[in-house]
C-alpha positions as CSV (number, residue, x, y, z in Angstrom):
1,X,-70.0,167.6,-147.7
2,X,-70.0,170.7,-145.4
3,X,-66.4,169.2,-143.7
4,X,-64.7,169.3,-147.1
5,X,-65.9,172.9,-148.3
6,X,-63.2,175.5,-146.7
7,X,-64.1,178.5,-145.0
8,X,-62.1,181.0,-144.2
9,X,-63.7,183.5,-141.6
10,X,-63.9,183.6,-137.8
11,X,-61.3,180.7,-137.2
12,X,-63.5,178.2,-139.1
13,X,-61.6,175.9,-141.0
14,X,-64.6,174.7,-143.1
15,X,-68.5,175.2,-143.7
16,X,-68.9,172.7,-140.8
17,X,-66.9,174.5,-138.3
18,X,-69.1,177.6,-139.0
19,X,-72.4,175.5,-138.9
20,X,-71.2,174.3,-135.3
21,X,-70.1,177.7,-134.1
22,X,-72.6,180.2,-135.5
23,X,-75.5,178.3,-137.1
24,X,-76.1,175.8,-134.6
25,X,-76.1,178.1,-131.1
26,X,-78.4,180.6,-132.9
27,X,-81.1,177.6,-134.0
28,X,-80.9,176.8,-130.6
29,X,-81.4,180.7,-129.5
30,X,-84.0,181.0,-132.0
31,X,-86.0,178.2,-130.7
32,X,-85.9,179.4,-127.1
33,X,-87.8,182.8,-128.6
34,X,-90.3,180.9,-130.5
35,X,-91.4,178.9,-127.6
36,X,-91.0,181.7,-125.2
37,X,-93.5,184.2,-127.8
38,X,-92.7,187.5,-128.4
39,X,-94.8,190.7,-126.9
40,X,-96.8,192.4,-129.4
41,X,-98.3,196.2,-128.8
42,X,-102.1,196.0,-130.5
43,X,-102.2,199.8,-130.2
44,X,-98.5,199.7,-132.0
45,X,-99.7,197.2,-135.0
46,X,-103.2,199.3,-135.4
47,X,-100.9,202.7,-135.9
48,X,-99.0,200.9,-138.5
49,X,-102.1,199.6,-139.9
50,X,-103.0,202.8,-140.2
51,X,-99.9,204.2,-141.9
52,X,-99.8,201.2,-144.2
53,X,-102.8,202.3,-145.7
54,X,-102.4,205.8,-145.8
55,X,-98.7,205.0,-147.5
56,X,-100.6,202.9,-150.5
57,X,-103.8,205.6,-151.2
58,X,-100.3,207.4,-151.6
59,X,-98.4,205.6,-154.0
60,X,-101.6,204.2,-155.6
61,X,-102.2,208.2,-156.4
62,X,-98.9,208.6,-157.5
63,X,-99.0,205.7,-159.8
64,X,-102.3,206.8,-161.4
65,X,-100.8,210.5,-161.8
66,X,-97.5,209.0,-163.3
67,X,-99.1,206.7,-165.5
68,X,-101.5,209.4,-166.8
69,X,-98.8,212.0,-167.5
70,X,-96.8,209.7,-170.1
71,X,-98.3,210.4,-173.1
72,X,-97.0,209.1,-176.9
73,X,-96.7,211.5,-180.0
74,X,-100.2,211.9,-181.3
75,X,-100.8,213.2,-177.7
76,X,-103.0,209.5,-176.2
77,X,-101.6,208.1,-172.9
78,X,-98.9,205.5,-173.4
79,X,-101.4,203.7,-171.1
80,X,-104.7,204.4,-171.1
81,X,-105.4,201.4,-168.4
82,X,-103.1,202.9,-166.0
83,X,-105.4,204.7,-163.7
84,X,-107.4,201.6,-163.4
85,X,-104.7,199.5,-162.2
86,X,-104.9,198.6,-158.6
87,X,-101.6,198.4,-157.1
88,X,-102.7,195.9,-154.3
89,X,-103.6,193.0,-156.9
90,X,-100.9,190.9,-157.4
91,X,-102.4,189.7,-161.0
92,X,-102.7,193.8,-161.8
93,X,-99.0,193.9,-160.6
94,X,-97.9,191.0,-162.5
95,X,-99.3,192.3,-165.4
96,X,-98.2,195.8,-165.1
97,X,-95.1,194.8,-164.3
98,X,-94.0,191.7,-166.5
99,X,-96.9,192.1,-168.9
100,X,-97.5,188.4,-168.0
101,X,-101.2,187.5,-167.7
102,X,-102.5,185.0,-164.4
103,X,-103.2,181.8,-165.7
């Protein structure tokens, strides 16, 4: 299938010309870095740790101000629920977001 699809970028002819010249020396790259592992700084991952967090109390704040600020024309908050809604529950999320409910 690949050999009768045309391509036409980098000298390949067709999607199998580019599988053999791009795809296929960077699996095999790839593969040399999995096996090899890949340094990781604990002290580097706990500061991000640390930011992570202190970026969601953020928006989590944010959110809840937001949401209370929005307010409909007898004055009530277009969403009452809104300062309740954790932003790091994916079924809170889902809901917010696509009013979809987790089944």
């Amino acid at each position: 299938i690949l050999k009768a699809m045309p391509w036409s970028g980098g000298g390949a002819k067709t999607y199998w010309d580019f599988a053999a010249q791009y795809e296929t020396p960077l699996a095999v790259e790839l593969g040399k870095i999995e096996q090899r592992g890949v340094a990781v700084s604990a002290a580097a991952l706990a500061t991000l740790e640390t930011e992570a967090e202190k970026a969601i109390q953020h928006h989590q704040a944010a959110f809840q101000t937001w949401s209370a600020a929005h307010r409909g024309t007898d004055g009530e908050p277009l969403s009452p629920g809104g300062a309740l809604v954790d932003c790091t529950k994916q079924p809170q999320l889902k809901h917010l977001m696509y009013a979809e409910e987790e089944e």
